[in-house]
C-alpha positions in Angstrom: -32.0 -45.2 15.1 -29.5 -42.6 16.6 -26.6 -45.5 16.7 -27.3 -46.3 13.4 -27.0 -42.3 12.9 -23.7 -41.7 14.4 -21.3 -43.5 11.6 -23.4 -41.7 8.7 -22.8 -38.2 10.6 -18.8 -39.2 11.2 -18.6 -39.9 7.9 -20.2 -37.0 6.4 -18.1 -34.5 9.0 -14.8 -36.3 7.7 -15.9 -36.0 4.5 -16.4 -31.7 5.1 -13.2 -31.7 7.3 -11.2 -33.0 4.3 -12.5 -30.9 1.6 -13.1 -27.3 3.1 -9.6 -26.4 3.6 -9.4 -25.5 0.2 -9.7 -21.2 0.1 -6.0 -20.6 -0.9 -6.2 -18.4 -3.6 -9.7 -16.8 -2.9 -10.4 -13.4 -4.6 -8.8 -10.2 -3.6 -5.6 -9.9 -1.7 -3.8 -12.2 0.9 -1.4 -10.4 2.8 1.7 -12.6 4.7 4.2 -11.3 6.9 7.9 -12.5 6.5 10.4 -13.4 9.2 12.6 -10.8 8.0 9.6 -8.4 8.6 8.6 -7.8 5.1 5.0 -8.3 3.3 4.7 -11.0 0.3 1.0 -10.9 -1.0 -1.0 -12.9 -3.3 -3.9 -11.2 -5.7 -6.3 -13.1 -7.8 -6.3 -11.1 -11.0 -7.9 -13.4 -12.9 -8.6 -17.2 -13.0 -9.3 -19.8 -15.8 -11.5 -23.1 -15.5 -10.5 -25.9 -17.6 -11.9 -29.5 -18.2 -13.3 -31.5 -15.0 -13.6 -28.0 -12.9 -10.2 -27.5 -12.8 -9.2 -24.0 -12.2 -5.7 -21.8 -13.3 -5.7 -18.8 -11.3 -3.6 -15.6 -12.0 -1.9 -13.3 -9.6 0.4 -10.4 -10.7 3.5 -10.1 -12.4 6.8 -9.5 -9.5 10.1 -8.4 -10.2 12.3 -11.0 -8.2 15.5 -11.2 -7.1 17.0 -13.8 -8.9 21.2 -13.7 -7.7 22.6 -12.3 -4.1 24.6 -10.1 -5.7 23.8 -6.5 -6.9 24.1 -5.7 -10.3 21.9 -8.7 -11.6 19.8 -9.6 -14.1 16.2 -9.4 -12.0 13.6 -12.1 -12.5 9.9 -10.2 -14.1 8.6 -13.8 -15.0 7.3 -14.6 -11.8 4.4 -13.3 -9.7 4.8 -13.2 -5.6 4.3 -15.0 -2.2 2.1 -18.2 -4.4 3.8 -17.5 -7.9 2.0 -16.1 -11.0 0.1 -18.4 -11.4 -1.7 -21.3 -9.3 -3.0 -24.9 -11.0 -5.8 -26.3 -8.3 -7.9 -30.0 -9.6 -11.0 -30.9 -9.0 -10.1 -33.0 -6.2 -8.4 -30.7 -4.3 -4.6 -30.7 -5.3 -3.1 -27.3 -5.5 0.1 -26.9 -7.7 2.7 -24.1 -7.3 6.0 -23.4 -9.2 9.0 -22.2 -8.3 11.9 -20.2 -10.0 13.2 -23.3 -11.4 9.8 -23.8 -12.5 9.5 -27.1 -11.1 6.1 -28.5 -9.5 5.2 -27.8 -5.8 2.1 -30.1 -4.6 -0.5 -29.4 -1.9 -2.9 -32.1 -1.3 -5.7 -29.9 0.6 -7.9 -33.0 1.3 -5.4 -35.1 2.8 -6.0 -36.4 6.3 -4.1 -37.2 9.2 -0.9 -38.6 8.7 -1.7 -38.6 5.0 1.8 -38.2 3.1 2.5 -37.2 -0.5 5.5 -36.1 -2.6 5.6 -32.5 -2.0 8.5 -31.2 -4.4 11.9 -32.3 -5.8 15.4 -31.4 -4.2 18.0 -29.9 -6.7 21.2 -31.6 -7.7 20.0 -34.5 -6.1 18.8 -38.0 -8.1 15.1 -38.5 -7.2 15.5 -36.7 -4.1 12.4 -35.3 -2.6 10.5 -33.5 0.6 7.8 -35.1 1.5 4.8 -33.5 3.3 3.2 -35.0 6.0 -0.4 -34.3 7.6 0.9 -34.8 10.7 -1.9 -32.6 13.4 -5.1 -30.9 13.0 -5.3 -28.5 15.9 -7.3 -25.1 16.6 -4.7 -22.2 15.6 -4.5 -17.9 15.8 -4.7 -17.2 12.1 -5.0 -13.5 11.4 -6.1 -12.4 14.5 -9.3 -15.6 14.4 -9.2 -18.7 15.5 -9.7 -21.4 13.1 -9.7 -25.5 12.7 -5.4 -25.9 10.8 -3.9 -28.7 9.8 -0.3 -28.7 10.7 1.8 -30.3 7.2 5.6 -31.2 8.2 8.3 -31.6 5.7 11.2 -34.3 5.6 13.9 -34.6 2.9 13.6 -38.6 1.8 16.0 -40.0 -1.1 15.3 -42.9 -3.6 15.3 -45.7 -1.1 12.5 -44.1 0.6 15.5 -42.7 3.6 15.5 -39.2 5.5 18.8 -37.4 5.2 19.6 -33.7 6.7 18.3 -30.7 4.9 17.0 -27.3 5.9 13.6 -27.8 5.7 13.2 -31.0 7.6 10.4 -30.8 10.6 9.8 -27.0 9.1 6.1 -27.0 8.8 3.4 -25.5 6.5 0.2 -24.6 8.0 -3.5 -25.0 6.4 -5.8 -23.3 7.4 -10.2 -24.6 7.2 -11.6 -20.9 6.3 -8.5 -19.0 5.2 -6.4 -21.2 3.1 -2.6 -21.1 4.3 -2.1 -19.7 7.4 1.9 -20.6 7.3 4.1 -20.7 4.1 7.2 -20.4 2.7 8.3 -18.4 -0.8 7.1 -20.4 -3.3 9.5 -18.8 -6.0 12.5 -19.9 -3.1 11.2 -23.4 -2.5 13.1 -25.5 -1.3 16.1 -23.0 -1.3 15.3 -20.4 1.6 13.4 -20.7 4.6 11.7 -17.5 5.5 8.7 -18.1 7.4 5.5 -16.3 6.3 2.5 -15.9 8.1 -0.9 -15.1 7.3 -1.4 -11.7 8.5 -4.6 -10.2 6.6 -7.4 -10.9 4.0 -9.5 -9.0 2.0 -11.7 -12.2 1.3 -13.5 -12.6 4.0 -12.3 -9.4 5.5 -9.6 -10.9 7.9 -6.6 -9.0 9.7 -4.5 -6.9 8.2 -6.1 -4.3 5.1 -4.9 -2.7 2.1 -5.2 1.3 3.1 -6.1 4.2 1.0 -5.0 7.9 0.4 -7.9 8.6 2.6 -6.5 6.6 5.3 -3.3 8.3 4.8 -4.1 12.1 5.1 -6.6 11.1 7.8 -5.8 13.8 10.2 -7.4 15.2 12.9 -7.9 18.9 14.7 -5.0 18.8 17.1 -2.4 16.6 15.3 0.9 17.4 15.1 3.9 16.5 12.9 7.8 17.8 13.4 9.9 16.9 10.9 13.6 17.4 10.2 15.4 17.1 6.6 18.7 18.5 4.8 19.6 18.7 1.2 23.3 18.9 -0.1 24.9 19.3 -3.1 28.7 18.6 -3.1 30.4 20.4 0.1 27.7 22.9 0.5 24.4 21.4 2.9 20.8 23.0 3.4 18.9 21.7 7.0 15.5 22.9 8.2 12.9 21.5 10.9 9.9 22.4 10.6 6.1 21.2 13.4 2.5 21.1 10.6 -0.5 21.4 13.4 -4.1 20.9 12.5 -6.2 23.7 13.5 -9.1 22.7 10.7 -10.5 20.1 8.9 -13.2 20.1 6.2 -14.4 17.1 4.6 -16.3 17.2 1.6 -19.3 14.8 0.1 -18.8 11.3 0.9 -15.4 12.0 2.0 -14.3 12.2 -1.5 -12.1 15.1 -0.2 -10.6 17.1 2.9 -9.4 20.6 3.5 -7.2 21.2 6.3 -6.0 24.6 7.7 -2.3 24.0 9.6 -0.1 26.3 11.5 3.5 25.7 9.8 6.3 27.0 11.2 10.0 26.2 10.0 13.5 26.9 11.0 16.4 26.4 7.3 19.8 26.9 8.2 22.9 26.3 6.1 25.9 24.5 7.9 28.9 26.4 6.0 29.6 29.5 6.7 28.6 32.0 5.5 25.8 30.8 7.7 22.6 31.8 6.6 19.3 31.3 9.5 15.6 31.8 7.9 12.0 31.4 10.1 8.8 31.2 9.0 5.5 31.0 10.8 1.9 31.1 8.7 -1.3 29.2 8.5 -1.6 27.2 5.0 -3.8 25.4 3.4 -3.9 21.9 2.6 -5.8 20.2 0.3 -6.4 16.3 -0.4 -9.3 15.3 -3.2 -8.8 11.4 -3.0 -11.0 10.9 -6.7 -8.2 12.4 -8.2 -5.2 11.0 -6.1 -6.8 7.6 -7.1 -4.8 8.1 -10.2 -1.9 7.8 -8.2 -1.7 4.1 -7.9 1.3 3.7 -5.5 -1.0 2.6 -3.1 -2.6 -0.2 -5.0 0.7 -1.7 -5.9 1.2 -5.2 -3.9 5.1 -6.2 -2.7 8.0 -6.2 -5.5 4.7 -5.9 -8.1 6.6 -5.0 -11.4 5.2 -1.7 -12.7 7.4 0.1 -15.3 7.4 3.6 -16.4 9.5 3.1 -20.0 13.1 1.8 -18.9 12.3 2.3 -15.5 10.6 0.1 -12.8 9.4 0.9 -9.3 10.6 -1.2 -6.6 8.0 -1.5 -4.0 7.6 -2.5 -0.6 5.1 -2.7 2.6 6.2 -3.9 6.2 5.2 -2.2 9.6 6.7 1.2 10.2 8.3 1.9 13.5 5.6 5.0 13.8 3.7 2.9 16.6 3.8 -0.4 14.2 1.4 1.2 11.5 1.8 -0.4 8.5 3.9 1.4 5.8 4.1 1.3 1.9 7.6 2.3 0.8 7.9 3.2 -2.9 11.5 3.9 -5.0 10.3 5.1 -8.2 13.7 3.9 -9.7 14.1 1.0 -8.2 15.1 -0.6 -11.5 16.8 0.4 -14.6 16.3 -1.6 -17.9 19.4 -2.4 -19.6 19.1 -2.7 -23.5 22.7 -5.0 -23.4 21.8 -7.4 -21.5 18.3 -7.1 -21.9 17.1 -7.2 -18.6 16.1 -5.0 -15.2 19.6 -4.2 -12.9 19.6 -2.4 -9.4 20.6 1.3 -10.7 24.2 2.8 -10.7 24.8 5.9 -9.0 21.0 7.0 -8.2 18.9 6.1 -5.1 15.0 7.2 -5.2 12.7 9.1 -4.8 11.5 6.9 -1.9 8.2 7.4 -0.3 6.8 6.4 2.9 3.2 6.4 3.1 1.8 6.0 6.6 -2.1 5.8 7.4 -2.9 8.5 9.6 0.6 10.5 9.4 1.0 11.3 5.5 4.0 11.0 3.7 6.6 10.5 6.4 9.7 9.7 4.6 10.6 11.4 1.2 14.7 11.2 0.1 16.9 10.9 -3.3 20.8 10.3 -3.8 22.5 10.9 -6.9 26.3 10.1 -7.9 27.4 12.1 -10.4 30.4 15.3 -10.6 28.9 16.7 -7.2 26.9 14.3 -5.0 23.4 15.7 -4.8 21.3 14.0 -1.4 17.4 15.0 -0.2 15.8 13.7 3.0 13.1 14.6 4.6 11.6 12.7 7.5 9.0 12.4 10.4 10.5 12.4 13.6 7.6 13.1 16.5 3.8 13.1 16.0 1.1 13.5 18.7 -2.1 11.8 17.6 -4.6 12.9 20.1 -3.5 10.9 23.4 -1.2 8.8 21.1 3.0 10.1 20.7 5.7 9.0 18.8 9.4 10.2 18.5 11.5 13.4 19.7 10.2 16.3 19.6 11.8 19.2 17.6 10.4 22.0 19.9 8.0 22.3 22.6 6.2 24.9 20.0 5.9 27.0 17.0 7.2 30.3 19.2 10.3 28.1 20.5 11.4 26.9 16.8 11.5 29.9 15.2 12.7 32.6 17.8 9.6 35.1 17.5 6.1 35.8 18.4 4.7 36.7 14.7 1.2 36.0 14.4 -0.9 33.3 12.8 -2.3 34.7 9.8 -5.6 33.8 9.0 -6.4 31.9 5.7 -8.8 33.6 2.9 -11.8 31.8 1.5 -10.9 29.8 -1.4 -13.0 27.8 -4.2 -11.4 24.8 -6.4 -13.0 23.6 -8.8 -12.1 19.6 -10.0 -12.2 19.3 -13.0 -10.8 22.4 -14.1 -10.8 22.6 -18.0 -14.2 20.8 -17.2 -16.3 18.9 -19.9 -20.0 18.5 -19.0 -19.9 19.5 -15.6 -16.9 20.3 -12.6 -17.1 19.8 -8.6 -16.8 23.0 -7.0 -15.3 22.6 -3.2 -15.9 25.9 -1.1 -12.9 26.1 1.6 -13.3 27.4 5.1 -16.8 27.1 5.1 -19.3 24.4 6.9 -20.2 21.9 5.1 -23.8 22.5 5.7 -24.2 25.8 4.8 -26.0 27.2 2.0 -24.6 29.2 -1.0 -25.5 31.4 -3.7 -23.7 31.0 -6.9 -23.8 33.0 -10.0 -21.3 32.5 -13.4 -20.5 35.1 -16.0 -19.0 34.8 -19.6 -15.9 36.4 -20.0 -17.9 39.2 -21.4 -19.3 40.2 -17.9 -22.9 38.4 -19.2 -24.4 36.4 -16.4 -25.3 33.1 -18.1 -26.3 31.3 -14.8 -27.2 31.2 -11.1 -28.8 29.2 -8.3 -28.3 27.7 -5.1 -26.3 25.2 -3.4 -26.9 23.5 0.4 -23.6 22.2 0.4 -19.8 23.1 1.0 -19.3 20.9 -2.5 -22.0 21.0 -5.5 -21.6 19.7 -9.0 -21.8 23.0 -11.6 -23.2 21.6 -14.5 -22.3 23.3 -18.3 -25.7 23.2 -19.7 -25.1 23.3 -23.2 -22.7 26.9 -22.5 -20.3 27.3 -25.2 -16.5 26.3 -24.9 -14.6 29.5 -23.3 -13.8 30.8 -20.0 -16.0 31.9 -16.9 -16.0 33.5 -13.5 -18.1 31.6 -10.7 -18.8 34.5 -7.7 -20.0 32.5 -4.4 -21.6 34.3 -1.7 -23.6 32.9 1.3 -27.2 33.6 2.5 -26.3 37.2 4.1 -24.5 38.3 0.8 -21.0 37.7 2.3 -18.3 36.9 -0.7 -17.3 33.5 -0.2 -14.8 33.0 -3.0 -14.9 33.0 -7.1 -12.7 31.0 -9.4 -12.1 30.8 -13.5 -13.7 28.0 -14.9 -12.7 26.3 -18.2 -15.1 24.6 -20.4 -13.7 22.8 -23.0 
């Protein structure tokens, strides 16, 4: 009975080995690394079943480059590392396209040294690569190991012959759980031959992640930043260096927001006479409320995704920064200019930025603009050391706040402060209670602007929601105080 067994089970494991390797363009986001260091990503936006289970799926619209040379027409037609769009059967063919728009095949149940037509060559007649399952091995795919089938390419002709060409024995890698481990730029096929690796997945949760403006300003008591920057305009230049260190940190509900106390202190100098030296030492306040920088969504753009403000588009970016290899989202919000004569997006003409560098863990890093006009105007501002707990990166710019500026003025402490978010509020508005723990109780009570008190109560928290309660439209004044009478702050609130 067990012989007779053994063939049923071979065939039914063949049978799953064949058609598992199929999760290429699962939901969420697929992040690849380039050779030339760069991210591509896929993102399922949206997908579309058709006939015999057949399935079109969507990623997002890229902005490409579609000549070497600057001054181009760009290509917005075309979606990222897989294309805009992805054509998968019901037997397990995928179908890609590339910028000429012609047909690249992936046969995801194919076995070993099972061969198929894998895309055309151009200016060639009936010219071809062929694909080739040629191992099935155990492979590092994002960090996991997992069962990949190893696809070679070879450039054949009509008779069925190999000739040169760049991709011959380059390889594609398929991967059982995470779908390809090893690619090239589909949009490039077969005209470029940057590898890209697998590097992260958001489904399942693999490698590399997206990261958040939480994970950005995610600092810690004890950080430290220097930073060193210079503006000019024409022959006249502005420097400064200045060291942020966190002396306090306040989260607030389910770290929806953070309040951080920091010791500045800066050194601005101009480098033309008449030379001008200014110093500045204080404690300021920082704050981050993460529901409302959600709105900002230069995090949640992919690589070269085309977002357009009117006749300009971002250009967008995400490799890993040299801060200790963290990764970094770089973001020129005029990347792109639309021109209305040829009708298309061009690289801009005398104008560079603003570019941002967002870093998990150390802020906004990099900020910088360059404009060309009468008097060349320039703006950078950069992150040069940081000390994150035992963790160091960079130069310092002085040993300390006393040695940068030249004096021994004193911290000066920071006052209480309430914000309130929304502020013109509708129905209700977060109030967020600074420099206070977060588990301490408050009183609060709010007048009409006629000095009438209209309502009071209690809070347990360092952030409560203030509801309106059917209170006209007009403008009050919310006192705070804690549980031994002590004024903890008051703010003008807006009801709309």
């Amino acid at each position: 009975m067990k012989k007779a067994l053994i063939p049923v089970l071979l065939f039914c494991a063949n049978i799953l080995f064949s058609q598992n390797f199929q999760n290429v363009c699962s939901p969420g986001i697929t992040f690849f690394k380039g050779s030339d260091g760069y991210f591509r990503s896929f993102r399922q936006d949206s997908i579309q079943v058709i006939g015999n289970s057949d399935t079109l799926f969507y990623s997002y619209r890229a902005i490409r480059d579609s000549s070497t040379f600057a001054y181009q027409c760009r290509d917005t037609t075309s979606g990222d590392v897989l294309g805009l769009n992805v054509f998968k059967t019901h037997d397990g063919w995928f179908m890609f396209f590339n910028k000429m728009n012609d047909t690249i095949r992936l046969n995801s149940q194919a076995s070993l040294n099972e061969s198929w037509r894998f895309c055309s060559l151009p200016d060639s007649v009936d010219c071809y690569l062929e694909a080739k399952v040629t191992a099935i091995i155990t492979d590092s795919v994002a960090g996991t190991t997992d069962l990949v089938k190893v696809i070679s390419l070879q450039a054949r002709n009509s008779f069925n012959n190999t000739f040169p060409n760049i991709f011959n024995q380059k390889t594609i890698k398929l991967s059982q759980h995470f779908g390809l481990s090893k690619i090239y730029d589909i949009y490039w096929t077969p005209f470029d031959t940057v590898e890209l690796s697998l590097i992260g997945k958001t489904t399942p949760p693999t490698g590399i992640q997206p990261f958040t403006w939480a994970d950005v300003y995610n600092y810690d008591i004890g950080d430290e930043f220097h930073f060193s920057g210079f503006k000019s305009y024409g022959s006249s230049t502005f420097n400064w260096k200045y060291i942020n260190k966190i002396l306090g940190k306040t989260v607030y509900g389910n770290s929806d927001s953070v309040h951080y106390q920091v010791e500045t202190c800066r050194k601005s100098w101009y480098a033309q006479p008449p030379t001008n030296t200014t110093t500045l030492h204080d404690t300021v306040n920082q704050f981050y409320i993460f529901i409302q920088l959600s709105n900002n969504n230069e995090l949640s753009l992919m690589p070269d995704e085309f977002s357009r403000s009117g006749w300009v588009a971002k250009a967008v970016a995400r490799t890993f920064s040299e801060y200790n290899n963290r990764q970094v989202q770089i973001i020129n919000n005029n990347g792109y200019f639309y021109d209305g004569g040829v009708n298309c997006y061009l690289d801009p003409f005398e104008i560079s930025g603003p570019i941002s560098w967002y870093v998990p863990g150390l802020g906004l890093t990099n900020y910088g603009y360059c404009y060309f006009d009468y008097y060349p105007e320039q703006y950078n501002n950069e992150l040069v050391y940081f000390k994150k707990g035992a963790e160091t990166w960079g130069i310092p710019i002085a040993t300390d706040c006393f040695i940068l500026t030249g004096t021994d003025s004193g911290i000066i402490p920071a006052e209480p402060l309430v914000e309130a978010f929304p502020n013109p509020a509708g129905t209700e508005t977060r109030i967020l209670l600074h420099n206070s723990r977060e588990s301490q109780n408050f009183r609060y009570v709010l007048f009409n602007y006629s000095g009438i008190k209209v309502m009071e109560g209690g809070a347990t928290s360092n952030s409560f929601i203030l509801l309106r309660n059917h209170l006209p439209s007009g403008l009050y004044l919310l006192t705070i105080t804690d549980m031994n009478g002590k004024n903890a702050g008051s703010i003008k609130i807006s009801f709309k």
